[in-house]
N, C-alpha and C positions, 0 to 999 in steps of 0.2 A: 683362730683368726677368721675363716672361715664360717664360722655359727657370728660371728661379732659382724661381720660386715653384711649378712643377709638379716641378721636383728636391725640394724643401723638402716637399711632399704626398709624393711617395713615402719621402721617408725617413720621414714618421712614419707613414705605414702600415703601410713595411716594419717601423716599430720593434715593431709590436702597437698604436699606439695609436689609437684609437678615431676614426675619423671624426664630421663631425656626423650623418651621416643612420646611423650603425651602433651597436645597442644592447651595451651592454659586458656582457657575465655574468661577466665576472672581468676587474678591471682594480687596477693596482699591489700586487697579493696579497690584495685582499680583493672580496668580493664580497658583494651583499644576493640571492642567489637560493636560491631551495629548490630538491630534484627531488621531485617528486611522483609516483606512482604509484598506480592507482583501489585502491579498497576490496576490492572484489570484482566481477569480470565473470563470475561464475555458473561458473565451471571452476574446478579447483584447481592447475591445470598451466599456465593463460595469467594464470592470479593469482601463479605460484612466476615465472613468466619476466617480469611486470613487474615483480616487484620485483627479480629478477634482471639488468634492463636498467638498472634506476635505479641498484641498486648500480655496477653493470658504470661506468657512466655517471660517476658519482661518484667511483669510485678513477682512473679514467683521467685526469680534471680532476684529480685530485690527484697523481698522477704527474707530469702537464704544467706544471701553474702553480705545485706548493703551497700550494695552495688548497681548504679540503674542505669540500663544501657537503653539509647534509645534508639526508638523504632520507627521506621521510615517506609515509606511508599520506594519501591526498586526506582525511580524514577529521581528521589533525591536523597538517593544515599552517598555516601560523602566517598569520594574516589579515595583510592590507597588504604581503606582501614579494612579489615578480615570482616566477615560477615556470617550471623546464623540466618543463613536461607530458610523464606517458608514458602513452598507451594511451587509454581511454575513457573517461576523468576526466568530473567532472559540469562541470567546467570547462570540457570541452571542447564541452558543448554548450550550456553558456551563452555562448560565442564564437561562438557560431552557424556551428561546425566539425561535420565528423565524418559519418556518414553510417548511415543501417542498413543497408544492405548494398555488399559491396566486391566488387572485381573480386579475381583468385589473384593476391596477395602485393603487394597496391597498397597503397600507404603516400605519408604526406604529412608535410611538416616547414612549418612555420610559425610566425610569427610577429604576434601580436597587439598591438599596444601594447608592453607591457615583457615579456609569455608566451610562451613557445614550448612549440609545441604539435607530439609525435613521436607520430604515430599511422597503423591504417592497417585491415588485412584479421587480425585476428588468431580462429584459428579451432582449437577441438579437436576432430578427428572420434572415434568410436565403437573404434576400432581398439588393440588393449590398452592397455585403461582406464586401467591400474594404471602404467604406463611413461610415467615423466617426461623419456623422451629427446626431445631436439628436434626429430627427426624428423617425430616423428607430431604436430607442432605446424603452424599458418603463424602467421607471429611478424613481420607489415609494422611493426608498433609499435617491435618491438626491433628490423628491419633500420632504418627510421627514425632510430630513437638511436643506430645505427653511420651512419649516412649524415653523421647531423649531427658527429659527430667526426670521419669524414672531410675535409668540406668547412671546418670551420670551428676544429679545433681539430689539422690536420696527420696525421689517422692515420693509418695505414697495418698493417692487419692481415693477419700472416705464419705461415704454417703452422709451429705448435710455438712461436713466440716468446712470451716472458710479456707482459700488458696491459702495461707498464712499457717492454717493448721497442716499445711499436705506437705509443706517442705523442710527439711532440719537446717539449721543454723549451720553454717560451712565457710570457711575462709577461701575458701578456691573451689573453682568448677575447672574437672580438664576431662580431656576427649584423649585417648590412646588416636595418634599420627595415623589416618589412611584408615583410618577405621568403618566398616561396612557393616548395616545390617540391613537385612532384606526379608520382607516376609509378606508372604502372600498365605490368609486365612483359613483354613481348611470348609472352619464352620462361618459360613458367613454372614449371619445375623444373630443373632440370641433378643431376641426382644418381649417386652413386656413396658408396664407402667415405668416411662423413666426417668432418671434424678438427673441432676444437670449433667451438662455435656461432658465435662471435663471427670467425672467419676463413669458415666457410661461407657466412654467411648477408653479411658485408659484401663479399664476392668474387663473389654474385648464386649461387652452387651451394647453388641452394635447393630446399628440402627439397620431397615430392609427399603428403603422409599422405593424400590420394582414392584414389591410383592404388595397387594390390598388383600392385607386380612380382616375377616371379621371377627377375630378373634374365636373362630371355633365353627359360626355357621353361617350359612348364605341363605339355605331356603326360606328364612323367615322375612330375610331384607326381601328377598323379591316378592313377597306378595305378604303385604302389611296387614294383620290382621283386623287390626286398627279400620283400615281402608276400606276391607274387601268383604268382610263377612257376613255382614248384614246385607248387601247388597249381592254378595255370591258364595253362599255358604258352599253350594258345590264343589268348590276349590278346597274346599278344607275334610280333614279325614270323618268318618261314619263312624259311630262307634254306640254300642246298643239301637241302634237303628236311627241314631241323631247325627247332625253334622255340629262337632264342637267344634271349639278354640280354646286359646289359651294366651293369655295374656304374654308371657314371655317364649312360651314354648308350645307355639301354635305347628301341629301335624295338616299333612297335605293328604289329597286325593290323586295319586300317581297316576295313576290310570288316564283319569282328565285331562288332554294334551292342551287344556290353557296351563296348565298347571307347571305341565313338564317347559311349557314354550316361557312360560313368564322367569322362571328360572332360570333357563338359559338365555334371556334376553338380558337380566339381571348380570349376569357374566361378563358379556358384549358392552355394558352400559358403562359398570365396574374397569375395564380392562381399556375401555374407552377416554377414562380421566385422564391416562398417561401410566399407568401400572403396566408391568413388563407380564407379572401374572397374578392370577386373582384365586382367592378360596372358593372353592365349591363344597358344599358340605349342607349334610342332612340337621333337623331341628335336632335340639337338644333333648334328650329323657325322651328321646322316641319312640313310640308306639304306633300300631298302623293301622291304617286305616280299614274296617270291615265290608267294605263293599265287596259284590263280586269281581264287580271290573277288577280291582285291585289284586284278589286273588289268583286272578286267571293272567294277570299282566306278565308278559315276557316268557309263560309258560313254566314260570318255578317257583318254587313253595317260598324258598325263606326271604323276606324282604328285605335281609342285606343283599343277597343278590340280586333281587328286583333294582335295587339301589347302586349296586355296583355296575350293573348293564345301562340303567339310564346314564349316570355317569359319563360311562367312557361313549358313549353315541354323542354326549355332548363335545367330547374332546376332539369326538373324531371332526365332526361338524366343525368344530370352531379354527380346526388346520386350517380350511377352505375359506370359513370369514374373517379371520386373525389371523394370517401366516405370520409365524415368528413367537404367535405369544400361548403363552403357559395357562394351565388352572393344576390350582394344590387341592387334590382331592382328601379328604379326611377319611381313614380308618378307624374306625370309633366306633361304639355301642353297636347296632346291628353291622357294622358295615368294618366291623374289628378283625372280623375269620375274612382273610383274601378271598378274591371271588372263584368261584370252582368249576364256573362257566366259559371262562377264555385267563390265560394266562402271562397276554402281552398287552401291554399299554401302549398309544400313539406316543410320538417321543416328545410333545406336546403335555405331560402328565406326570407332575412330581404328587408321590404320596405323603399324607402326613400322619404319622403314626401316634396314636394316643389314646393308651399311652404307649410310652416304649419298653420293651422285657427280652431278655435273649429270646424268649419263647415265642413271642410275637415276631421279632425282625427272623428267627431262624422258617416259622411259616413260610415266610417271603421268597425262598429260597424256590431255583427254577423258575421264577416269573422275570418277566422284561421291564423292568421300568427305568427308561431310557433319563427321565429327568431327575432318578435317584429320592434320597427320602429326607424329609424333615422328621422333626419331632415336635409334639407338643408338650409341655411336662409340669408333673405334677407334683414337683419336689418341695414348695413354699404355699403359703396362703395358708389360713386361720379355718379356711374349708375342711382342714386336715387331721387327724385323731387329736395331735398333737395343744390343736386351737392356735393360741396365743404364747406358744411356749417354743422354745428352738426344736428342729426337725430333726437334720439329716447331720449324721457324721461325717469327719474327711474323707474316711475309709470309704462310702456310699461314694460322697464325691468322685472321687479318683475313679474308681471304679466303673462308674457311671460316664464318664467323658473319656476313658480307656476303650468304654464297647464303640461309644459315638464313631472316634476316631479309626475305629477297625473296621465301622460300619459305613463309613463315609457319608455319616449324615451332613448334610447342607446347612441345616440350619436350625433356632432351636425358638418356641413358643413357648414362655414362661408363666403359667395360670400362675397367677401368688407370685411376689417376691419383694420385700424390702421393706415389710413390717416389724420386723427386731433388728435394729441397723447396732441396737445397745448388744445384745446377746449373740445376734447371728452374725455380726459384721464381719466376725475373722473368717467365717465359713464363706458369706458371700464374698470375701476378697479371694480365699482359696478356689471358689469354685471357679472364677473369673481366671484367675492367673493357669487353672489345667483347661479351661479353656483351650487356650493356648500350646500348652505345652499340658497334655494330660502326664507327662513322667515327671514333672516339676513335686518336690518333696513337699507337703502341707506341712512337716512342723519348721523348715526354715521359711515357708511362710509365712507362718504361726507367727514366728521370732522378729520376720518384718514390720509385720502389722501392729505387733504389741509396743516394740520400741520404739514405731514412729507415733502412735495416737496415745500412749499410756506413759514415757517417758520414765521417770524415776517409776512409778507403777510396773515395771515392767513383767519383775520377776513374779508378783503375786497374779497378774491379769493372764499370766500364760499359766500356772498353774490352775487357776480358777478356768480358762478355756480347755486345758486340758482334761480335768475331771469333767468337765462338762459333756467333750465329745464321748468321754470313756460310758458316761452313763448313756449318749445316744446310740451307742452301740449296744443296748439292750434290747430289742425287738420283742414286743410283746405277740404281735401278730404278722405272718405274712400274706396271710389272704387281699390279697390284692380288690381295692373297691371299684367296685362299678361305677365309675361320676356320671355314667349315662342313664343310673336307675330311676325309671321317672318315681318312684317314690322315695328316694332321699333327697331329689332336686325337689320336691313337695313339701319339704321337713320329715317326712318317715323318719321310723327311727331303725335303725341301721347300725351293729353292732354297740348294744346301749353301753356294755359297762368297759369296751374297747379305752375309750379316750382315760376313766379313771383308772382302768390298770396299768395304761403309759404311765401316768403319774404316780402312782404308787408304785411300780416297778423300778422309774428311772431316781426317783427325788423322794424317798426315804429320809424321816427329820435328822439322822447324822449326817445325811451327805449333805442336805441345806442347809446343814450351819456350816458346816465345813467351808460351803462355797460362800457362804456370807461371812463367813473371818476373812477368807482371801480376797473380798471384795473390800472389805472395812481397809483392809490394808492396805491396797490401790490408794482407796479414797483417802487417805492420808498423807501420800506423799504426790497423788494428783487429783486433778479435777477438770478434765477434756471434758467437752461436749459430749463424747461418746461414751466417758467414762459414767457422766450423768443418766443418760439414756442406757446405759447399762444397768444403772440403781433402778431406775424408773421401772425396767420391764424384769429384772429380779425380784423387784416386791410384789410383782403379781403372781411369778412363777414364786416365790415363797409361801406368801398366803394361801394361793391356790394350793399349793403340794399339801401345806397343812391341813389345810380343812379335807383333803380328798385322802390324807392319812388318818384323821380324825374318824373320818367316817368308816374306813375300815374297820377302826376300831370297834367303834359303834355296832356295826354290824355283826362282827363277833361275837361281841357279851351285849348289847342291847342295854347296857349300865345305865340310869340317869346321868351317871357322873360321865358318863362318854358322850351322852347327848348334850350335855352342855357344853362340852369341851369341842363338839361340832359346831355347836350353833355359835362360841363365841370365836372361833374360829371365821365361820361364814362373815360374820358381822366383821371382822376386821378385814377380811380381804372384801366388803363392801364396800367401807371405807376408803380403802384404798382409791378400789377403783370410782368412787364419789369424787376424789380427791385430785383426780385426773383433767387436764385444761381441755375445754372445747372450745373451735369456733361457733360462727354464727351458727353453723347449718347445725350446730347440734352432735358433729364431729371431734374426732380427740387430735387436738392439735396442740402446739405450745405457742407461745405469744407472738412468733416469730410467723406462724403459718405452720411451721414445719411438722407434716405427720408424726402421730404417734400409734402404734399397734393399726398401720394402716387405715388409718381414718377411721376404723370402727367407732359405733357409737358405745355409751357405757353400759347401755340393754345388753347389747350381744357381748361386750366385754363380761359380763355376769353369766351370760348364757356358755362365756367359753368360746364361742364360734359356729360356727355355722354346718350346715350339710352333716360333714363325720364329725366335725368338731364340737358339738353340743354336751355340754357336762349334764345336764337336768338336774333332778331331784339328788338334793335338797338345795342346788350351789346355785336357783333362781331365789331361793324361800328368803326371807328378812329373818335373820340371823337373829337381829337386835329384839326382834318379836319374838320369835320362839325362846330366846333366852330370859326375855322377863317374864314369861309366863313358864316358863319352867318344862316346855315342854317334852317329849320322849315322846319320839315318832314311829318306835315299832317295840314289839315286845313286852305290849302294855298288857297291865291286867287292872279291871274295876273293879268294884266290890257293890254289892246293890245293897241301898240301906246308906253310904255315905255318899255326903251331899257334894265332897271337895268335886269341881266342872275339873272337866279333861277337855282341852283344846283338839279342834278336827286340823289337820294337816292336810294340803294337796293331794289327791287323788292320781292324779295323771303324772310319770314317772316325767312325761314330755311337756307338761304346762309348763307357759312360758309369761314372763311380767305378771307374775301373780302377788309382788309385795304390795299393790293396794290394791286392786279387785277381790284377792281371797282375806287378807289383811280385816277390812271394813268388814266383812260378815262376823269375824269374828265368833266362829262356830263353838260352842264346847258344850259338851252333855255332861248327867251324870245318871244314874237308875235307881230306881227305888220299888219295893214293892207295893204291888195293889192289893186286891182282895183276887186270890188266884189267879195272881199275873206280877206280870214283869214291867215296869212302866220305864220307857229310855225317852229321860226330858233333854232337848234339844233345846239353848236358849242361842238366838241371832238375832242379827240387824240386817233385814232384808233389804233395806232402802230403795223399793221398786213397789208400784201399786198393787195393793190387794188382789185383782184381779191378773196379774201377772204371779206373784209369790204363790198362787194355785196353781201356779202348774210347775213348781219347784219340787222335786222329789226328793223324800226320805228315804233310807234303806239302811235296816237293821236284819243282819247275819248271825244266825247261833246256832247250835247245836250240841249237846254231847263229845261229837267226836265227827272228823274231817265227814269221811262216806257218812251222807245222811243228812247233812248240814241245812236250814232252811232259811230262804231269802226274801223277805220280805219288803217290797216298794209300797211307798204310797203319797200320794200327793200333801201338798203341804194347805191341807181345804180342812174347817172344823166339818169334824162328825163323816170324812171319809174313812172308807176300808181297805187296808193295805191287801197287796194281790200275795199269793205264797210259791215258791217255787222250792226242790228241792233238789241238792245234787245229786248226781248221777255219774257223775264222769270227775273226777281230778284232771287238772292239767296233765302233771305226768301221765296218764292216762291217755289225755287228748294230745299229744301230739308236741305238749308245750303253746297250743292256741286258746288256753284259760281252760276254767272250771266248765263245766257244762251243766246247767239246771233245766229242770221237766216242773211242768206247774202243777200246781197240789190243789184239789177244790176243799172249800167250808173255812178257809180261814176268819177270822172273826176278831182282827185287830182292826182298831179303833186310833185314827187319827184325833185328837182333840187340842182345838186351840182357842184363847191360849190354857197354856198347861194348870189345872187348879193347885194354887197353894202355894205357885213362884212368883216370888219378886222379880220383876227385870228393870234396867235400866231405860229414861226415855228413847222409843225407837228402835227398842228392843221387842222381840216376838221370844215366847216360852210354848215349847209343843210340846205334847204329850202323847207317846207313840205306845201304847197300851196292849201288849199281846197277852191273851188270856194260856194260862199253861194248857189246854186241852187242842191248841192252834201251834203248840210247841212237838218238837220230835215226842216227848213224852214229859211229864213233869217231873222240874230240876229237885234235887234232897237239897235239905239245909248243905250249907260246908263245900256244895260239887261243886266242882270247877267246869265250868265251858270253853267253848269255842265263843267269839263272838268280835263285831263289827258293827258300827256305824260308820252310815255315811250321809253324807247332804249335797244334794246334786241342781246345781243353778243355772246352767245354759252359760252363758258367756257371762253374765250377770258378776259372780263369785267365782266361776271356775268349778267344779265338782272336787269335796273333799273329805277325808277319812279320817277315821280311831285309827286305826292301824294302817300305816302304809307299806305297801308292798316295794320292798327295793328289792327284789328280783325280777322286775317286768323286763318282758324282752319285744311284746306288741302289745295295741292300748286293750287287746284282749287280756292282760294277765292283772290289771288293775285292782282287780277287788279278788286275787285269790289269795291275801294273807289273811288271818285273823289270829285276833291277842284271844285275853283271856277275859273271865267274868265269874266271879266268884258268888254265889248265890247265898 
């Protein structure tokens, strides 16, 4: 009887219908409630977002119940009907609610009798006036009336999805009688690039309008290089005895107290708009400057500490011109090891840590910092091994806003975030909701997210997000990157083959089908926007995986049959990304505006991404090229005597848009003998004047055997003589910084153009690159097999490009130490 009467309770709660102790605001389609909104709170921007929360409020109960309740100014709300209060209604403090002052972004949801009452910290700072963006708002009031459709009426709000998509279909909204919730935020901003209000601000990536960041650094706003250099190079850092610059990442001259004063003026200026506190922070990919002053500056060696003492003199100083207000100083690159020189901060002085590592925040330990620490983080963005492909597990997650919350971080600066809304969305909602609550479980998370955005889809989308996280839980690398290393902010190359063993570690072609059945399957019983945007950014991560499985392959056995299965691999994941919508600017957008893979363009989409995230060689090359010419890019061997051309392939592991610059040259040799010699004919389409294609060089590499090898350059001029070098050193030998060659006298090859006895095409050039065997290590027997290499080297023209490419480069030092074979 017992088990029958608590079944009988849950089924009518599950039905929607109304407990005794729970107030109904919408029950069998009708409802007696108004939403109210105050008159005026003294701003015209926290007056436009209450009635903008009411609205908001409003249509989404009517998307849900069909039921539309209307919304009134507190001034004509209709007497005797129950009310959902928003904001700082006079209602609210005749319920003996509400407070005069709040804590950052504290908000309350209650219920009075038959009222409920969404209110909280709502506040407009000084900072342009005239901009009604939400940003420069805190809006507790309006995350309040997202709280309350969260918990009580199913929402669920999705990056890009419409109101309509965030709420489920319900025949009744009730609220539990006298019901309180109260929260004041621990972390109180998380900001980065953001989606509309009603996804930011109910996911807790809430807005800072006190704090003026620059997203990472100040020294460069205060002294424009733009402005100043020409007219005061002194300001800027020495370096081989010059005063440079640099376009985004221009270094200073410390020492030079305009330098240190224009900085701190910059603060003052900054802090001046109406910011409560401002960033202070050195250039990016730092380097310093060689002067002595510099050296001798503050009396110690390491320039994070130079860095860290100017600093805090600014803090101290700015007590006295700013009583009340802040600067976030940054931890970062020199300025990453705490200072070792003083060990308290004015209370004037929040740090910001970036990045964040137990090992980092445990540093910190024994030092004063009275105004506590932010974080900058580097968990998202295309910057990242990962590229264009999902990042971080839940596990990471959780764990990660577990230390936050024990560490009492403030608040959090998100590099990258919200470019896979299709693959990473369930993670971005997870991350958002521990936020909040870092003990909140990720997989009934999981379970929220899927059943409100994927509907009948549900069971295969949690499945298919499950193996997902299970694979981002493979860690190929934990060496943490430098983002301050001024040579991967340059493009250096930086852990080269890092990003392809994420992918061949994580996305293996069984687990990609795998996840492409459980997606077919979604797709079958639905079709969300997010569901779409899930295919969209799956087929890159498919294509991608295959072609960077292909090339493993390839690599292994060096097969024709795997180099094709590479290059028509590449060419379909070209496709792909061909296939992708831009706007005007040349951006990857959908018709709608709505980003895709982060605005990237479809270059860097081929490139993989940026900084760490760059795939290189071969996943820049034209797939559809190399496959109609049949090419095989390492492992080759010639035969001298057959005419069949072999295509040259890109040189540089890091060249980047080379399908129509290296494309058009259209390089390929073959050898033939001469009369005691060896002749490597070179046929191309130089398409640059005569007097330019002379100073394009050839380079033909052979020898016997590795130790001993000889390298021959020589300009692309009839009737010059190639120079000879000889190896001396192996890479392995050197250090892993390339071969090492020592030049050889009496060489006596013979550039000749064009080459006698070949046909070319119009606008074609035929060379004939003529080593005599007595200019060779010694002369080849019929049958021997060699070592050997071409290459053809063009400036930016074509790119520089090879017979045999090296996919072991690790710097653009190791470029030319493979070589195939050559069959005499």
């Amino acid at each position: 009887m017992k088990r029958s009467f608590l079944m009988l309770l849950w089924l009518l709660l599950g039905s929607g219908m109304a407990a005794a102790a729970d107030v109904a605001i919408i029950a069998e389609g009708k409802s007696d409630y108004q939403i109210i909104y105050p008159d005026d709170v003294g701003n015209q921007h926290l007056n436009l977002y209450h009635r903008q929360a009411a609205e908001m409020l409003a249509q989404a109960l009517l998307c849900s119940t069909a039921v539309a309740l209307p919304v009134r100014a507190e001034k004509d709300l209709a007497a005797g009907q129950p009310g959902l209060y928003i904001g700082a209604c006079r209602a609210l403090s005749a319920a003996g609610l509400g407070k005069s002052s709040y804590q950052r972004w504290e908000h309350h949801l209650v219920v009075k009798g038959k009222d409920v009452f969404m209110f909280g910290d709502d506040w407009r700072g000084g900072v342009y006036p005239d901009s009604s963006r939400h940003n420069y708002c805190i809006l507790g009031s309006y995350k309040s009336t997202l709280t309350f459709l969260e918990k009580f009426a199913g929402a669920l709000f999705m990056g890009g999805a419409a109101l309509a998509d965030s709420v489920p279909k319900r025949s009744s909204i009730t609220i539990p009688e006298d019901y309180h919730y109260d929260r004041i935020p621990q972390i109180q901003y998380c900001i980065s690039r953001g989606k509309d209000i009603n996804y930011d601000l109910a996911n807790n990536f809430l807005p800072s309008p006190w704090y003026g960041s620059h997203g990472g650094h100040s020294h460069s706003r205060a002294i424009l290089q733009d402005k100043y250099f020409a007219t005061n190079p002194e300001y800027f850092a020495l370096r081989k005895g010059k005063r440079v610059t640099h376009p985004t990442r221009p270094q200073y001259c410390f020492s030079n107290p305009q330098v240190r004063e224009m900085i701190y003026q910059e603060v003052l200026e900054h802090l001046d708009k109406g910011y409560e506190i401002v960033q202070l922070a050195q250039s990016d990919g730092f380097w310093p400057c060689e002067c002595p002053d510099c050296a001798a500056l503050y009396g110690v060696e390491s320039f994070g500490e130079k860095i860290w003492i100017m600093h805090r003199e600014m803090a101290v100083r700015l007590q006295k011109d700013r009583p009340g207000r802040k600067v976030c100083i940054i931890a970062y690159g020199p300025t990453r090891i705490p200072p070792q020189t003083f060990k308290d901060f004015p209370d004037n002085v929040v740090i910001e840590l970036a990045p964040y590592s137990d090992e980092i925040m445990a540093s910190w330990q024994g030092y004063q910092v009275p105004g506590g620490f932010v974080v900058y983080l580097y968990n998202w963005g295309y910057y990242k091994p990962e590229g264009f492909m999902p990042k971080q597990s839940w596990q990471f997650c959780q764990q990660q806003l577990e230390k936050f919350h024990a560490s009492n971080v403030k608040g959090i600066y998100r590099c990258g975030f919200g470019e896979l809304f299709g693959l990473e969305g369930p993670t971005y909602y997870i991350w958002g909701k521990l936020l909040d609550d870092p003990k909140a479980d990720p997989r009934e998370l999981l379970q929220q997210y899927c059943q409100r955005v994927y509907a009948e889809g549900v069971d295969a989308m949690q499945k298919f997000f499950q193996l997902l996280d299970e694979r981002l839980q493979l860690v190929v690398s934990k060496s943490e990157i430098d983002w301050n290393d001024p040579e991967l902010l340059a493009g250096g190359l930086s852990l080269t083959r890092h990003p392809v063993q994420v992918i061949q570690t994580r996305y293996p072609d069984a687990v990609v089908a795998e996840l492409e059945n459980l997606l077919t399957a979604a797709e079958q019983k639905n079709q969300s926007f997010l569901l779409q945007r899930a295919r969209l950014e799956f087929d890159y991560l498919k294509h991608t995986a295959r072609a960077a499985n292909a090339l493993g392959r390839f690599r292994t056995s060096c097969a024709p049959a795997e180099a094709q299965s590479l290059f028509a691999s590449l060419a379909a994941r070209k496709l792909v990304i061909d296939s992708l919508p831009c706007n005007k600017s040349g951006n990857l957008a959908d018709g709608s505006g709505y980003s895709l893979f982060g605005g990237a363009t479809p270059q860097l989409m081929r490139m993989g991404g940026r900084l760490s995230g760059p795939l290189y060689a071969p996943f820049q090359w034209d797939g559809q090229w190399m496959l109609d010419r049949a090419v095989v890019p390492a492992g080759r061997t010639i035969r001298v005597g057959d005419s069949t051309v072999q295509y040259l392939v890109p040189e540089n592991y890091m060249a980047e848009d080379l399908e129509q610059r290296f494309t058009k040259a259209g390089t390929r040799i073959f050898c033939r003998s001469g009369e005691s010699s060896l002749q490597v004919i070179f046929i191309l389409s130089p398409v640059v004047p005569q007097e330019d294609f002379a100073k394009h060089i050839l380079r033909v590499t052979l020898g016997p055997e590795k130790k001993g090898l000889f390298s021959m350059p020589g300009r692309c001029k009839n009737g010059s003589r190639a120079s000879c070098y000889k190896l001396v050193k192996t890479n392995l030998e050197n250090a892993g910084k390339g071969d090492v060659y020592e030049a050889v006298a009496g060489n006596k090859t013979v550039i000749t153009i064009p080459a006698p006895g070949v046909g070319t095409a119009p606008g074609e050039v035929a060379i004939e690159f003529n080593i005599p065997y007595e200019s060779m290590p010694r002369p080849p027997r019929h049958g021997e097999t060699w070592l050997f290499n071409a290459c053809y080297g063009s400036g930016d023209i074509h790119g520089s490009s090879t017979w045999e490419h090296n996919f072991n480069q690790e710097t653009w030092r190791n470029t030319r130490d493979s070589q195939g074979k050559i069959v005499f």
